[in-house]
N, C-alpha and C positions, 0 to 999 in steps of 0.2 A: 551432401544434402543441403540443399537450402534454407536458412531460418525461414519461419514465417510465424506473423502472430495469431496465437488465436485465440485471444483477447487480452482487454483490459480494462482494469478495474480503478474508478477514479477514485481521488478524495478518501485513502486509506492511511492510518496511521502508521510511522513504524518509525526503527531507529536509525539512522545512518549509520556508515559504518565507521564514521569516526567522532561519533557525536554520542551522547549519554540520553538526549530529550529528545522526544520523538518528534518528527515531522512528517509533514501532509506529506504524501506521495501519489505518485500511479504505481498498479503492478500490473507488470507485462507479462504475460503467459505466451512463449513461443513452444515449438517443438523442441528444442536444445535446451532452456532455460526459461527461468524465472527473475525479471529484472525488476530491481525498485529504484524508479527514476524521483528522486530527491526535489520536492517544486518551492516548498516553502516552510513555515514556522507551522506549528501544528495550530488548524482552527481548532482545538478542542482546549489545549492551553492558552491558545492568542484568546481565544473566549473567557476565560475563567483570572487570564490576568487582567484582560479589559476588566471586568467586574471588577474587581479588587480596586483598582486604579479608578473606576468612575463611573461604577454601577453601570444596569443596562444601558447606556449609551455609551461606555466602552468595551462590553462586548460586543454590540455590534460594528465598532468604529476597526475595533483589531481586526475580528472575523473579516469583514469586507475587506482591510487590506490585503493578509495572506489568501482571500479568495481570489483577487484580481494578480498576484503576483502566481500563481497556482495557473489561472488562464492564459496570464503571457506568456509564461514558459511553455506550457503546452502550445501554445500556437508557434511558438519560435520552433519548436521540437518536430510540427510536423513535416512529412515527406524527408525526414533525415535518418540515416543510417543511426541502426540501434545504439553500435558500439559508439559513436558520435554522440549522441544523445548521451550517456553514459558521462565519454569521457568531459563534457559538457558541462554537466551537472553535478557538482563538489557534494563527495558522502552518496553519491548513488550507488548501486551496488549491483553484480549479479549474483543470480545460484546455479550451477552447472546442473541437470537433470541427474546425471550421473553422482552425485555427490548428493542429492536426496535419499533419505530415508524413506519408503512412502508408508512403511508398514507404523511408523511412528509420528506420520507428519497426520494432520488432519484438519478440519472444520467447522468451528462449534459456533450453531448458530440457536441452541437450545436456549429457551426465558431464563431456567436456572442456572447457568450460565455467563449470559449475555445480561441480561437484564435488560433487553432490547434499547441498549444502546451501542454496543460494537458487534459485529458477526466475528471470531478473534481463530485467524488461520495462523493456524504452525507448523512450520516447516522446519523439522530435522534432519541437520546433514550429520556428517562423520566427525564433523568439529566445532559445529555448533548450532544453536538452537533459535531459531529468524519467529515473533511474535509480529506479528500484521492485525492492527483493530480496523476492521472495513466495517462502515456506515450501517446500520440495521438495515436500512430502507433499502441497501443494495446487497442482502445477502440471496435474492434469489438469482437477480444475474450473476454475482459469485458462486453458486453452486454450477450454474449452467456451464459457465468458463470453468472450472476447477476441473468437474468429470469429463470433459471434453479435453482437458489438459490429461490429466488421468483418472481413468474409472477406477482405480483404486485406491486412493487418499479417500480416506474415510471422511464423509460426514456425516455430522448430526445433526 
């Protein structure tokens, strides 16, 4: 059978798979898999160390950097083969469908929760446990893509 996407989710946090600090990513939602393509430094840290380092005018100064190096890569990325894109992008990672849990993986995009600042999807495999903080502001196109990936990962 053919991969094919059916969808993707931008500007989501998570970890790599050789790294401890989270960075920016996309996830891709195919029929066979769940990919997190690796883009940049995370804006949510590159924000908060700009701050530290030189008040609002270095959060913004960071944020814009990792958001422009986030857009190159995605345009370099498109019309290329996933595996390609993957082997590409250092720390990107796949989840094989088959190696999901779905009865344990889920969606939490509740206030008590979120604090409507991340929508925080978790996906459990057999080995281990993949946290994704995706944008508030994009948890409803994330629900769309998720039940459309599968109607049975719970959300909230």
């Amino acid at each position: 059978m053919k991969e094919t996407i059916i969808g993707i989710i931008k500007n989501v946090q998570a970890k790599g798979k050789n790294t401890f600090i989270k960075k920016n990513c996309d996830l891709y939602f195919t029929n066979k898999r769940i990919i997190c393509i690796i883009l940049s430094e995370s804006n949510f840290i590159s924000g908060m160390t700009g701050g530290l380092i030189a008040g609002v005018s270095g959060i913004i100064a960071l944020s814009q950097i990792t958001d422009y190096t986030a857009k190159d890569k995605r345009s370099k990325n498109k019309e290329k083969e996933l595996d390609f894109i993957i082997y590409s992008n250092p720390n990107s990672f796949e989840i094989k469908n088959n190696d999901i849990i779905i009865e344990k993986s889920k969606l939490e995009t509740r206030f008590i929760k979120t604090f409507r600042i991340f929508a925080q999807l978790i996906i459990k495999t057999k080995s281990k446990k993949y946290f994704f903080d995706i944008p508030y502001q994009y948890r409803y196109i994330a629900k769309i893509i998720i039940s459309k990936y599968n109607n049975k990962l719970k959300i909230n």
